[in-house]
C-alpha positions as CSV (number, residue, x, y, z in Angstrom):
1,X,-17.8,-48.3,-17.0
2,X,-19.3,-45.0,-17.7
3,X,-19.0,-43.0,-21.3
4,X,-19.3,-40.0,-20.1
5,X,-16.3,-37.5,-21.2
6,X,-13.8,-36.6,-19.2
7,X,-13.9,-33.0,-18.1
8,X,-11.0,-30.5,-19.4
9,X,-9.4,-29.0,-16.5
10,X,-10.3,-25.2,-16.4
11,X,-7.0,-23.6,-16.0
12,X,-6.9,-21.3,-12.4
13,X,-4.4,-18.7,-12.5
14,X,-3.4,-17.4,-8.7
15,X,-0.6,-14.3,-8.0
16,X,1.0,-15.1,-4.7
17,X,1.6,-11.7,-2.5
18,X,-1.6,-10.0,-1.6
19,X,-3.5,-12.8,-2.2
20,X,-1.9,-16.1,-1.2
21,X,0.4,-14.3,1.3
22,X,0.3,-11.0,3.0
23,X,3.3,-8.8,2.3
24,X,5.5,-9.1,-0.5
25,X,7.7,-12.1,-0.2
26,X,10.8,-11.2,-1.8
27,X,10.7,-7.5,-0.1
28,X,10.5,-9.5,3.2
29,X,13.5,-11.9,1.8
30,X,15.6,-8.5,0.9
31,X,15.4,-6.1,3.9
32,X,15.6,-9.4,6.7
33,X,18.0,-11.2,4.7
34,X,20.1,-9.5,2.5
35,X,20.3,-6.1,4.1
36,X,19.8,-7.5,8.0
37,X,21.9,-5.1,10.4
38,X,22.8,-2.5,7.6
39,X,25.5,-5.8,6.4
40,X,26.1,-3.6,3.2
41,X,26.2,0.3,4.2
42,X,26.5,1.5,0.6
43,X,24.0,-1.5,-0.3
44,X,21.4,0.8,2.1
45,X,21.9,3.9,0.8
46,X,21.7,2.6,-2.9
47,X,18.4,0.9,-2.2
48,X,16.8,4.1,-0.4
49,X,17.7,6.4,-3.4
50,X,15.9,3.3,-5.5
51,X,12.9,3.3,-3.3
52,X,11.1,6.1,-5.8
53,X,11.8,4.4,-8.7
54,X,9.8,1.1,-8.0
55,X,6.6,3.7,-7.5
56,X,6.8,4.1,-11.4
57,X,5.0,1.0,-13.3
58,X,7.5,1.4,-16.2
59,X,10.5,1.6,-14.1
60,X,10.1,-1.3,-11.9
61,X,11.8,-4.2,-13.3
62,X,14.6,-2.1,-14.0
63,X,14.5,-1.2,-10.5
64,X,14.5,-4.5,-9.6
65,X,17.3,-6.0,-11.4
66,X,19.5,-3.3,-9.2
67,X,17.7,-3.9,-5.7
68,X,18.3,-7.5,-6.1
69,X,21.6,-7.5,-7.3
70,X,22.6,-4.6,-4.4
71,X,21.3,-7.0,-1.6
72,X,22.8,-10.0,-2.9
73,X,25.9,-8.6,-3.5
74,X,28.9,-11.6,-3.0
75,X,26.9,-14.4,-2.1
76,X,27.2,-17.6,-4.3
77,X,24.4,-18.7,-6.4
78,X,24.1,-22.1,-4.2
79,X,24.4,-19.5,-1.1
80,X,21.4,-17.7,-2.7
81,X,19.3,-20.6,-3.2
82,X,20.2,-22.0,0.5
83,X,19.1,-18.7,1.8
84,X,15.5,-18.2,-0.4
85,X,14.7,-22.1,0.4
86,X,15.1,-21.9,4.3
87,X,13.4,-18.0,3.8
88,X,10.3,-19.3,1.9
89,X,10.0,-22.3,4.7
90,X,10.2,-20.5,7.5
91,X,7.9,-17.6,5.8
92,X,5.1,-19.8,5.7
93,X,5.4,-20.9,9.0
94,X,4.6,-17.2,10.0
95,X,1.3,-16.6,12.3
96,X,-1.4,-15.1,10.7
97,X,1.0,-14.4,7.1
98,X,-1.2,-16.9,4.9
99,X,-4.6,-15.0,3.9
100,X,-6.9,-17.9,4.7
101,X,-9.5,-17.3,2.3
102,X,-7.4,-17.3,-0.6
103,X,-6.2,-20.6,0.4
104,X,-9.5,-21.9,1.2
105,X,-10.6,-20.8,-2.8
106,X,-7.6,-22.2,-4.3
107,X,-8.1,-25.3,-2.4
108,X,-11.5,-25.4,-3.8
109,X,-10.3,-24.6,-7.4
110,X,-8.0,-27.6,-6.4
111,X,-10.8,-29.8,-5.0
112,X,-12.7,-29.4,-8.6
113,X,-10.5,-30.7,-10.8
114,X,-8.9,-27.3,-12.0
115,X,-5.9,-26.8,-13.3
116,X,-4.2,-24.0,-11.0
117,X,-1.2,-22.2,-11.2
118,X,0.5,-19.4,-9.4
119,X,2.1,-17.2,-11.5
120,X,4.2,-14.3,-9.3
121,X,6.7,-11.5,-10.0
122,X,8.0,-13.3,-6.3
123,X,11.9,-15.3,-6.5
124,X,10.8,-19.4,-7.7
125,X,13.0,-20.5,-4.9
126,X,11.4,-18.6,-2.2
127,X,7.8,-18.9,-3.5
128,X,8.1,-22.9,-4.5
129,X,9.4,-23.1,-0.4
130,X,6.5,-20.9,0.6
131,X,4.0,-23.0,-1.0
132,X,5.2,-26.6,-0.2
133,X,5.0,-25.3,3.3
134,X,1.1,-24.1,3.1
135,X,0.3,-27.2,1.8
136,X,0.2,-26.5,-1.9
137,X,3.2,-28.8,-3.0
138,X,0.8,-30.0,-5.9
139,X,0.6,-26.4,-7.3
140,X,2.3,-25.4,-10.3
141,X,4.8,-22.4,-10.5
142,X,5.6,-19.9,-12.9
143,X,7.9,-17.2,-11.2
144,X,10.7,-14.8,-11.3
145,X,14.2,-16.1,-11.4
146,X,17.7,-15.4,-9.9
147,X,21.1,-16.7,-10.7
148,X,23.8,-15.4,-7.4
149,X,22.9,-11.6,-7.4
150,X,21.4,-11.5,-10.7
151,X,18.0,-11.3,-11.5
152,X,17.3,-13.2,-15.0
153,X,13.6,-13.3,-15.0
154,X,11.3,-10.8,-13.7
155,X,8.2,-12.6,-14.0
156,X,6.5,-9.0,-13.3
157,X,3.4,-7.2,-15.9
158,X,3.1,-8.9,-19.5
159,X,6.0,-10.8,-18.8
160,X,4.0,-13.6,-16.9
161,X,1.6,-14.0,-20.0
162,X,5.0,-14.6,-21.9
163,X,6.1,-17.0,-19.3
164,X,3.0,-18.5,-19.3
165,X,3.0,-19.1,-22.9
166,X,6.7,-20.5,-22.6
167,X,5.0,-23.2,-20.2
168,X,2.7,-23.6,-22.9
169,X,-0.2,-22.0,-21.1
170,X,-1.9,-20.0,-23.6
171,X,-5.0,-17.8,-23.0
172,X,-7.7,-17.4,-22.5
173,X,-7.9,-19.0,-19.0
174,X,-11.1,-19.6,-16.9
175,X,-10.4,-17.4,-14.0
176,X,-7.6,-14.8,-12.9
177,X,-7.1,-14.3,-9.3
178,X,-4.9,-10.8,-8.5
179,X,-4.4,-8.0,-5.7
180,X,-2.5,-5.7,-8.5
181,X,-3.4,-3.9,-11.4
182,X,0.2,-4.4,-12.5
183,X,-1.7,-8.0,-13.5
184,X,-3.8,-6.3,-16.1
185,X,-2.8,-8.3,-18.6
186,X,-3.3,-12.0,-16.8
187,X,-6.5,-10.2,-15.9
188,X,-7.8,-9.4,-19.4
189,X,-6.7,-12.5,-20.5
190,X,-9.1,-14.6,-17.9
191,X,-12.6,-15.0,-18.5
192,X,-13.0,-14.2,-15.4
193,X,-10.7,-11.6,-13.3
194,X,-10.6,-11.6,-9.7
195,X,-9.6,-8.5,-8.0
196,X,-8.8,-8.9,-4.6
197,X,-8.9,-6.0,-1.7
198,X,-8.8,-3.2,-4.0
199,X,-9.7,0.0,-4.0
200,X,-12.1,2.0,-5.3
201,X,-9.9,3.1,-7.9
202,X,-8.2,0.4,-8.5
203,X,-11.7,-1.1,-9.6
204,X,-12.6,1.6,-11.8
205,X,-9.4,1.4,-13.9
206,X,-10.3,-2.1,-13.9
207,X,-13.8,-1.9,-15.1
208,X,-13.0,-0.1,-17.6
209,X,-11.0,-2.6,-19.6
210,X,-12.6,-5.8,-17.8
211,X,-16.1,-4.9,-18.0
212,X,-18.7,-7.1,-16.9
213,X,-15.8,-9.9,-16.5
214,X,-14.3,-8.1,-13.4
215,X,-15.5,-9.6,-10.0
216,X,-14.0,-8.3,-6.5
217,X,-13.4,-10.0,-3.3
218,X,-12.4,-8.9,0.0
219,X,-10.0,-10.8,1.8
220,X,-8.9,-7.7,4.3
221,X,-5.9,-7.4,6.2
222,X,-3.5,-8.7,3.4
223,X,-1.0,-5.7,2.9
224,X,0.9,-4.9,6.5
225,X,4.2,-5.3,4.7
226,X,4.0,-3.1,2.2
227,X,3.8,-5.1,-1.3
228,X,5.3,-3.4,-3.7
């Protein structure tokens, strides 16, 4: 029996849209779902004179609470969960939606021992059915939450190092893996940050708080939805 110690799990944090899965997951959920065949005419025309809002940082989990709560408008929260479970399974099903080399590195972080967790501003429901169905059952979640209509927990910005913390994940962690700079701060907290498919100015605004931790990657092809 060998002496050797046991290595400590390096702790692998993943975001989900833009660099698990292409589009955003609970936009998809909203607009083929929720608002499917114009089902609340008012609903529409609330969530178009929203649209503008979610462009500002600051303003988007405001914006948020009110597009969810629009869409979901008189459905029960069993209804809800029914809905974002058979969504989420049928969402990874899709042709072409999972960005394969993301899920080749996060099965390698896997296959290494690491500890890995997605942490996403994406619905638990939908993104726990999403990833069963890609094969990452064994993954661990930290998401946003929803009770009927009503968003509780918008696992969006600094909010997912707080939910993270409340898991009792605590920084720094080995590497970050992220499309978004709205993930600055589970960026800055990784000793290493990933940033996936960005731009060149995305990078630059990067660099200049990440330094020589920031590493890029280009995945391509991982935004024909629109991600917020």
């Amino acid at each position: 029996m060998s002496n050797r110690p046991r290595r400590t799990p390096a702790t692998v944090i993943f975001d989900l849209d833009g660099v698990l899965l292409r589009g955003d997951a609970f936009g998809l959920f909203l607009r083929r779902v929720a608002f499917a065949g114009a089902r609340l005419p008012l609903g529409v025309v609330l969530l178009v004179l929203l649209a503008p809002v979610v462009a500002i940082p600051a303003s988007r989990p405001w914006a948020a609470r009110w597009i969810s709560r629009i869409g979901l408008l008189g459905r029960s929260a069993e209804q809800v969960r029914a809905e974002l479970e058979r969504f989420g399974a049928d969402l990874g099903k899709e042709p072409e939606r999972v960005i394969a080399p993301g899920l080749r590195m996060i099965r390698a972080h896997l296959g290494a021992g690491d500890r890995v967790i997605v942490v996403t501003a994406c619905e638990h429901t939908l993104a726990r059915a999403v990833l069963d169905t890609i094969g990452l059952a064994e993954v661990e979640l930290v998401a946003s939450h929803i009770h009927g209509p009503r968003l509780i927990v918008h696992n969006y910005g600094a909010t997912k190092v707080v939910q993270l913390a409340a898991q009792g994940v605590l920084p720094p962690w080995r590497i970050a893996y992220s499309d978004s700079l709205s993930d600055l701060p589970i960026l800055d907290a990784a000793q290493q940050a990933v940033l996936v498919d960005a731009t060149a100015r995305q990078i630059a605004r990067a660099r200049r708080l990440l330094g020589a931790r920031l590493a890029t990657e280009t995945w391509a092809g991982n935004r024909p939805s629109g991600k917020r």
